[in-house]
C-alpha positions, 0 to 999 in steps of 0.5 A: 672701913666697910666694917665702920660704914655697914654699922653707921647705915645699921645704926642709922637704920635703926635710928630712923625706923624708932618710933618710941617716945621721945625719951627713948628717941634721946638715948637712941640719938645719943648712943648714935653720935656716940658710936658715929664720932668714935668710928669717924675717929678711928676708935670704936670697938669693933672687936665684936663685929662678926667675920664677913665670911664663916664659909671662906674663912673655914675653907682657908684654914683647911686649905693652909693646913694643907700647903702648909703641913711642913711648915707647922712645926717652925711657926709660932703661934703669932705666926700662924694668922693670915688675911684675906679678900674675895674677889671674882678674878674670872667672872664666873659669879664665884670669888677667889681668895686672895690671902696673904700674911704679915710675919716674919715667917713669911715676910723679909726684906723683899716682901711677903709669900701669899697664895690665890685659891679657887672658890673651893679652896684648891690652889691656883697660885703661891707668890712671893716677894709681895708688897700688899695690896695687890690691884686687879687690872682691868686686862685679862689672860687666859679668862682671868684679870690680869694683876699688878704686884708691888715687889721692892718698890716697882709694879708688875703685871702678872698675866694668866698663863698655863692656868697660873700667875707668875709665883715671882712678881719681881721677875716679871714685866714692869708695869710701864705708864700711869697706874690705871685707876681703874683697877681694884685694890685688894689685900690691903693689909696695912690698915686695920683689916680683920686677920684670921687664925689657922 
């Protein structure tokens, strides 16, 4: 979705800033409702768009290389794809990663394996028995916000301790009361989010 809305604004810009004649100001405007009505719809090609981050996407694949270095040889090559979004989860300026997948290799009946990683790519945590997307609360522990997992259908909050999260969020505390509405959602996979190959 921020995809669809940085072209309409790059579009509009473009669209606003012609000063060309009014035949080339037609094409433009028709090229413009075009692509607008087909990104409203859900149907515009964005196959093309470039990746939001070169950098974090390189540093990711290198760093699944590594945690993943036994598992290479079992997975397939629809396997070996994953997702993920930057975040800040220690106001230090510098995100971390949230990635996740959506195969069966690291999914089942109780949900997906993910991990966290630092802004250089080293690990700060593995999870498992996920269900995405994954919400930042508005607490923290340890310097670090505090996080909320769907795990078979329930929340957890999943605290900072030790350095770490909790790797088994359906092991955890239940979240108890209203989800706050406050808390960030990231990792959701479920909508048309750009995945990556490792």
């Amino acid at each position: 979705m921020k995809k669809q809305i940085l072209i309409i604004i790059t579009i509009l810009t473009l669209y606003s800033c012609q000063n060309k004649d009014k035949k080339d100001s037609n094409i433009i405007k028709t090229i413009v409702q075009d692509t607008l009505s087909k990104t409203v719809a859900g149907t515009a090609d964005l196959s093309e768009a470039p990746p939001r981050d070169d950098k974090a996407v390189k540093l990711i694949r290198k760093q699944l290389l590594v945690l993943l270095k036994k598992d290479l040889p079992a997975m397939t090559k629809e396997d070996r794809f994953f997702y993920y979004e930057a975040f800040d989860l220690n106001n230090d300026k510098k995100n971390e990663y949230f990635v996740g997948f959506s195969n069966p290799y690291f999914c089942g009946s109780g949900g997906c394996s993910g991990y966290i990683l630092n802004n250089d790519g080293s690990l700060i945590n593995s999870f498992t028995v996920t269900d995405f997307p994954i919400f930042v609360a508005t607490t923290s522990s340890e310097k670090f916000q505090d996080l909320i997992f769907k795990s078979k259908d329930a929340l957890y909050l999943m605290k900072m301790k030790n350095g770490k999260y909790p790797s088994n969020p359906s092991v955890q505390e239940k979240w108890k009361g209203d989800f706050p509405k406050e808390s960030t959602e990231v990792l959701d996979i479920s909508g048309n989010k750009e995945k990556y190959s490792f």
